[in-house]
mmCIF file of the N, C-alpha and C atoms, coordinates in Angstrom:
data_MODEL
# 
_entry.id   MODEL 
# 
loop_
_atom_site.group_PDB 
_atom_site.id 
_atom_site.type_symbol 
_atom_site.label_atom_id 
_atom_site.label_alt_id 
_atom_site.label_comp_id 
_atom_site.label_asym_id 
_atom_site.label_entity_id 
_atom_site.label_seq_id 
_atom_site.pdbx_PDB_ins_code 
_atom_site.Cartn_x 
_atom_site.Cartn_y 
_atom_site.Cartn_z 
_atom_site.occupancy 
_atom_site.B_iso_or_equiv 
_atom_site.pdbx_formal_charge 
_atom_site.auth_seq_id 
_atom_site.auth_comp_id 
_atom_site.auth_asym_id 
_atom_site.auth_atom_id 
_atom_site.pdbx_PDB_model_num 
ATOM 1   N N  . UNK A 1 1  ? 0.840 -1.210 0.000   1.00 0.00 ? 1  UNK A N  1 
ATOM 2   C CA . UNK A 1 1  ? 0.000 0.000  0.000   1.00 0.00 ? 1  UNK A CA 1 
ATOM 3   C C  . UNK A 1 1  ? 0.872 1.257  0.000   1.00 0.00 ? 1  UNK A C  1 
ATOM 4   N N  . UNK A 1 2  ? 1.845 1.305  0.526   1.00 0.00 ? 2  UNK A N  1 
ATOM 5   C CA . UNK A 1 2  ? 2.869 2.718  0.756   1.00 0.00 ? 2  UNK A CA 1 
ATOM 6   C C  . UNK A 1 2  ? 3.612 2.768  -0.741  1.00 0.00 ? 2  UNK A C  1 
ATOM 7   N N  . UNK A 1 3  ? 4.135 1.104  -1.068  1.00 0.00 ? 3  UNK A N  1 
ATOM 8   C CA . UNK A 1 3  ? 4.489 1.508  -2.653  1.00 0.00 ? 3  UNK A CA 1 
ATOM 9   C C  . UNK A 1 3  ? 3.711 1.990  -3.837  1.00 0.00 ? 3  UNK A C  1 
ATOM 10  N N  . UNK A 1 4  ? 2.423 1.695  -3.313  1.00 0.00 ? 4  UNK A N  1 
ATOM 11  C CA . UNK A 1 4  ? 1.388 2.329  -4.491  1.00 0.00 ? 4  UNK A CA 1 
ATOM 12  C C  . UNK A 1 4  ? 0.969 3.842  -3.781  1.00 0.00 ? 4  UNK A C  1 
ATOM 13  N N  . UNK A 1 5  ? 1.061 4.134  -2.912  1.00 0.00 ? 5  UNK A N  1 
ATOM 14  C CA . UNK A 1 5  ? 1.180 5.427  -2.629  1.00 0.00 ? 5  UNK A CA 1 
ATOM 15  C C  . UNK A 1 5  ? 1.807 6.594  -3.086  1.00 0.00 ? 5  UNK A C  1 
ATOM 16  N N  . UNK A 1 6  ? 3.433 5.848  -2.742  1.00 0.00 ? 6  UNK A N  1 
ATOM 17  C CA . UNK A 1 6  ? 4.128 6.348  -3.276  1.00 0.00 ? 6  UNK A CA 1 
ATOM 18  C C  . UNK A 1 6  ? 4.416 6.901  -5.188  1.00 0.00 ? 6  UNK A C  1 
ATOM 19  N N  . UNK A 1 7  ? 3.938 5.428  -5.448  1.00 0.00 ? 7  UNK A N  1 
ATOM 20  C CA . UNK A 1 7  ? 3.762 5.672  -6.718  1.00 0.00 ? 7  UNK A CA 1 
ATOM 21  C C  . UNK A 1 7  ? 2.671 6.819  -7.394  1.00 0.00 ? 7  UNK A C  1 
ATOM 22  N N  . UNK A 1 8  ? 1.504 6.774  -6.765  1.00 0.00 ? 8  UNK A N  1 
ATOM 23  C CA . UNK A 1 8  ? 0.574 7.447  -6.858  1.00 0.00 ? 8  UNK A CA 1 
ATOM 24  C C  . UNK A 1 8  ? 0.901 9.141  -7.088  1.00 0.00 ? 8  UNK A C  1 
ATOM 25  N N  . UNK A 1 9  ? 1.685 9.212  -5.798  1.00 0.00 ? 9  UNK A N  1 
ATOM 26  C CA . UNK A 1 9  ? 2.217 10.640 -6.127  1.00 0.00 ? 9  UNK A CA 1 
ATOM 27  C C  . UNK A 1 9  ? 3.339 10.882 -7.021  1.00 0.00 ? 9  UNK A C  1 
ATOM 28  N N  . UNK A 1 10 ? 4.048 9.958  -7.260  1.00 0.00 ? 10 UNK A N  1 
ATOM 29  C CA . UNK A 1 10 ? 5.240 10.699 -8.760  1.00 0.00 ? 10 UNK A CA 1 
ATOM 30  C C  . UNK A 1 10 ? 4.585 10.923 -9.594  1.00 0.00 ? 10 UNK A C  1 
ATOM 31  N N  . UNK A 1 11 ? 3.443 10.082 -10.286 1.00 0.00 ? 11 UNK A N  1 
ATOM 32  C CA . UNK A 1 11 ? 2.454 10.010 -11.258 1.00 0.00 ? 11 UNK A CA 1 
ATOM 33  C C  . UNK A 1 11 ? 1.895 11.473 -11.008 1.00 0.00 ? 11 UNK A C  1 
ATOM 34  N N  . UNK A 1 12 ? 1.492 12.074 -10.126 1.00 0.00 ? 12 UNK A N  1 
ATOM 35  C CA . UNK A 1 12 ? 0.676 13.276 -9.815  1.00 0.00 ? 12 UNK A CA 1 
ATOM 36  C C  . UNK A 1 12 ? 1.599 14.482 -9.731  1.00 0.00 ? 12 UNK A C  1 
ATOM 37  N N  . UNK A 1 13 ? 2.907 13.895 -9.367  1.00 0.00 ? 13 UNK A N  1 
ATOM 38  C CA . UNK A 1 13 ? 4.217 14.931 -9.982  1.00 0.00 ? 13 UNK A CA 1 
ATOM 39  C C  . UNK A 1 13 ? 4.337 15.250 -11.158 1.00 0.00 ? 13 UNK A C  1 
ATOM 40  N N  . UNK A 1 14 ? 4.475 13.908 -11.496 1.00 0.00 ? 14 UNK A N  1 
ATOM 41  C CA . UNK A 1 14 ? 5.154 13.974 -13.297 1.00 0.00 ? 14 UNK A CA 1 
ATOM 42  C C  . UNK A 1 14 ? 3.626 14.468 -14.070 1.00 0.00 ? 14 UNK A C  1 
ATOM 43  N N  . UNK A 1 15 ? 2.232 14.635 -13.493 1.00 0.00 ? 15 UNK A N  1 
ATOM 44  C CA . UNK A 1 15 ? 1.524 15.069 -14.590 1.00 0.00 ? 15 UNK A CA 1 
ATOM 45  C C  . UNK A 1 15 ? 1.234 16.698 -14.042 1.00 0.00 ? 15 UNK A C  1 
ATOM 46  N N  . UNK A 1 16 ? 1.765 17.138 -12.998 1.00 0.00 ? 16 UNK A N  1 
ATOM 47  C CA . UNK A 1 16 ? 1.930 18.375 -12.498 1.00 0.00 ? 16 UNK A CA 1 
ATOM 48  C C  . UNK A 1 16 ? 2.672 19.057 -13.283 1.00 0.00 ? 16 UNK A C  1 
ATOM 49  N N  . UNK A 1 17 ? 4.021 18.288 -13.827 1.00 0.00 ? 17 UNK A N  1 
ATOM 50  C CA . UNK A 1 17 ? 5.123 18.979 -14.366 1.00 0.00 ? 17 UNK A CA 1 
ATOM 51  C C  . UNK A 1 17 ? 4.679 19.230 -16.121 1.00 0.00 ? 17 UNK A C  1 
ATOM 52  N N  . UNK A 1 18 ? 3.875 18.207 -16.280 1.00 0.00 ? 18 UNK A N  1 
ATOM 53  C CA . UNK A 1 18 ? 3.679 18.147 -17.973 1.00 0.00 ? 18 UNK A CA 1 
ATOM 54  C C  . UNK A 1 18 ? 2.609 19.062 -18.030 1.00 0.00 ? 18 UNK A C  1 
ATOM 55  N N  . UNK A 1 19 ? 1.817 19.482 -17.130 1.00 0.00 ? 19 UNK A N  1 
ATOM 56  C CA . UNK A 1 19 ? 0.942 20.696 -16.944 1.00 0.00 ? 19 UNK A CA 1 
ATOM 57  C C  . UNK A 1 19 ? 1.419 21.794 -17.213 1.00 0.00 ? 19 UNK A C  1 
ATOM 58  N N  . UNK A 1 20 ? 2.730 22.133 -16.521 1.00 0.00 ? 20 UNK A N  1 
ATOM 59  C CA . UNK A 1 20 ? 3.031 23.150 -16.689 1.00 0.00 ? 20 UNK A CA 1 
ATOM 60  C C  . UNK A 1 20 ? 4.213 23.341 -17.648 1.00 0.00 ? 20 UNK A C  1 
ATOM 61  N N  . UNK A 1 21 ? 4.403 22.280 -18.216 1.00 0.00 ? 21 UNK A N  1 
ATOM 62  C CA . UNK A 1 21 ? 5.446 22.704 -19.343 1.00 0.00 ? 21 UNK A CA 1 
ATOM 63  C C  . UNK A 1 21 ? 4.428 23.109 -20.211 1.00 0.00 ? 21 UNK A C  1 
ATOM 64  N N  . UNK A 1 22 ? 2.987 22.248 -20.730 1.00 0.00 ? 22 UNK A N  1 
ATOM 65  C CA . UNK A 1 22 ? 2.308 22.862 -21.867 1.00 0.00 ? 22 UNK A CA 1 
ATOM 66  C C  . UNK A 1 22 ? 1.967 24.249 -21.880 1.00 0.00 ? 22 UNK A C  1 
ATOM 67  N N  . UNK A 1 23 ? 1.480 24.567 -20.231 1.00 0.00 ? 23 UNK A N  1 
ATOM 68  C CA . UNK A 1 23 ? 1.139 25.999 -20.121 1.00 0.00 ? 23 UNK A CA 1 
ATOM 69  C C  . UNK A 1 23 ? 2.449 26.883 -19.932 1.00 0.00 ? 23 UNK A C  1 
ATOM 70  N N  . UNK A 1 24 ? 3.317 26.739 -20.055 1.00 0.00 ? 24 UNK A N  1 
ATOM 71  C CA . UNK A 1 24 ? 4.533 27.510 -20.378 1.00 0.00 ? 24 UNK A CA 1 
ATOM 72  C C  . UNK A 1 24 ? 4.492 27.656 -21.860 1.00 0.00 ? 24 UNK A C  1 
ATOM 73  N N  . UNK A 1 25 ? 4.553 26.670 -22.791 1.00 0.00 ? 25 UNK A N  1 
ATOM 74  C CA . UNK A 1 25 ? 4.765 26.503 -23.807 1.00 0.00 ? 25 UNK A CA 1 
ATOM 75  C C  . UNK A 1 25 ? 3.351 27.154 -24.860 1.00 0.00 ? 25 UNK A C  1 
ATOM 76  N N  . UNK A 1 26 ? 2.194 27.643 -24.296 1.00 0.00 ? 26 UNK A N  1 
ATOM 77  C CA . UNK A 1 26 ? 1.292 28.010 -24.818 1.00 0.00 ? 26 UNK A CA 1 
ATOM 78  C C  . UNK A 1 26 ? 1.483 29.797 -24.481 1.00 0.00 ? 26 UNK A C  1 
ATOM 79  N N  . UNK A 1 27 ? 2.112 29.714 -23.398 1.00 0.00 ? 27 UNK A N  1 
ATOM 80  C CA . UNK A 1 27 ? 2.228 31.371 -23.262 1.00 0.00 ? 27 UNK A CA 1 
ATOM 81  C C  . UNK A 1 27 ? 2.962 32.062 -24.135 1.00 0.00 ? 27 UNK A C  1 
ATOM 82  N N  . UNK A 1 28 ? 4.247 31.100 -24.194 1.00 0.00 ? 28 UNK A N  1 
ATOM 83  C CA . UNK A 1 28 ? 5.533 31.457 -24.801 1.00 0.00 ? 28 UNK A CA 1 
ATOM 84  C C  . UNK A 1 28 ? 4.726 31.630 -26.251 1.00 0.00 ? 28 UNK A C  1 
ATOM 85  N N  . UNK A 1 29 ? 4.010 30.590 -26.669 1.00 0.00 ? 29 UNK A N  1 
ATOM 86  C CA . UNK A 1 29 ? 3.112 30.773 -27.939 1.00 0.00 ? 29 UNK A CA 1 
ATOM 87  C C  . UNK A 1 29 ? 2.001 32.261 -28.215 1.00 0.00 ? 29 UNK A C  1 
ATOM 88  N N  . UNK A 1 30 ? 1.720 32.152 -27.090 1.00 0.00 ? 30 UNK A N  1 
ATOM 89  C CA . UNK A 1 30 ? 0.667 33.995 -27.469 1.00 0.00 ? 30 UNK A CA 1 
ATOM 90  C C  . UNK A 1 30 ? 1.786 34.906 -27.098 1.00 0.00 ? 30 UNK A C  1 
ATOM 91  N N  . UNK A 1 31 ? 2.718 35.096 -26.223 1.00 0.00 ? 31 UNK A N  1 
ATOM 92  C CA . UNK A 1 31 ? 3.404 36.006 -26.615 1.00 0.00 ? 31 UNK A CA 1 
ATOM 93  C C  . UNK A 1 31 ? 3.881 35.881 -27.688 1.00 0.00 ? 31 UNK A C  1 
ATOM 94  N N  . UNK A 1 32 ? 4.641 35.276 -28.271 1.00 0.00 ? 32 UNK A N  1 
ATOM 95  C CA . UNK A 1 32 ? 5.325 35.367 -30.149 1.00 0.00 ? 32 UNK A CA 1 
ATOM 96  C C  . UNK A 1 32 ? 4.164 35.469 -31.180 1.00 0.00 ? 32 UNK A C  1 
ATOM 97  N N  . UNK A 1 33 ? 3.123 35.510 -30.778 1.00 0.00 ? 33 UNK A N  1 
ATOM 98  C CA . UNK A 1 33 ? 1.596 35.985 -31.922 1.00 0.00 ? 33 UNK A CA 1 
ATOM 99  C C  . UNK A 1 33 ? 1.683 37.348 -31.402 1.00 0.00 ? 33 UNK A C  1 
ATOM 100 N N  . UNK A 1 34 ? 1.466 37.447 -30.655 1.00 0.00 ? 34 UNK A N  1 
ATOM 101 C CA . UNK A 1 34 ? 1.564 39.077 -29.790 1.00 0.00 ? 34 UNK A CA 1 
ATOM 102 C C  . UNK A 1 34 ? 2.336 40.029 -30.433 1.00 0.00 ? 34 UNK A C  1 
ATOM 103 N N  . UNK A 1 35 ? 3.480 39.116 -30.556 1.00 0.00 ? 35 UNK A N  1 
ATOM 104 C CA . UNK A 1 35 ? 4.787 40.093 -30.630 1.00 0.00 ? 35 UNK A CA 1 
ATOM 105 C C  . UNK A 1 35 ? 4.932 40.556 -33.025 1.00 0.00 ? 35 UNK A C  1 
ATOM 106 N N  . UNK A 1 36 ? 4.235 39.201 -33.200 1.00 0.00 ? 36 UNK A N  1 
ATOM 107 C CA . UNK A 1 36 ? 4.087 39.402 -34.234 1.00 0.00 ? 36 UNK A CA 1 
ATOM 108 C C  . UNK A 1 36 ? 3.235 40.571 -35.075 1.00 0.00 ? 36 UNK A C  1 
ATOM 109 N N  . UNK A 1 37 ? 2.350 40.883 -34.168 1.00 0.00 ? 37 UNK A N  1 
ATOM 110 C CA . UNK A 1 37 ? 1.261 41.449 -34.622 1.00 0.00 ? 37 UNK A CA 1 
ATOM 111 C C  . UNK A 1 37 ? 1.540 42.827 -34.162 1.00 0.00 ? 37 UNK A C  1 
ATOM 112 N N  . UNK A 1 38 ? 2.303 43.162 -33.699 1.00 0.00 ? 38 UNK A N  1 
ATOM 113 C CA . UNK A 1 38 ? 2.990 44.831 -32.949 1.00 0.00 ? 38 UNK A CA 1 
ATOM 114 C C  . UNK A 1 38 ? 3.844 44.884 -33.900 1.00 0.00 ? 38 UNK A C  1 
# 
């Protein structure tokens, strides 16, 4: 039970982290439309 616990939360890490790479990667995206359009 503690190893699936454990597991439980890297899984909830690692989809924390892929969260926020896309939403990094979508900002970085409207700023360079942004920047295009100025």
């Amino acid at each position: 039970l503690i190893i699936y616990g454990k597991y439980l939360l890297e899984c909830l890490v690692w989809n924390q982290n892929i969260l926020i790479r896309i939403h990094w990667h979508q900002t970085l995206l409207l700023a360079s439309e942004i920047h295009k359009i100025q």
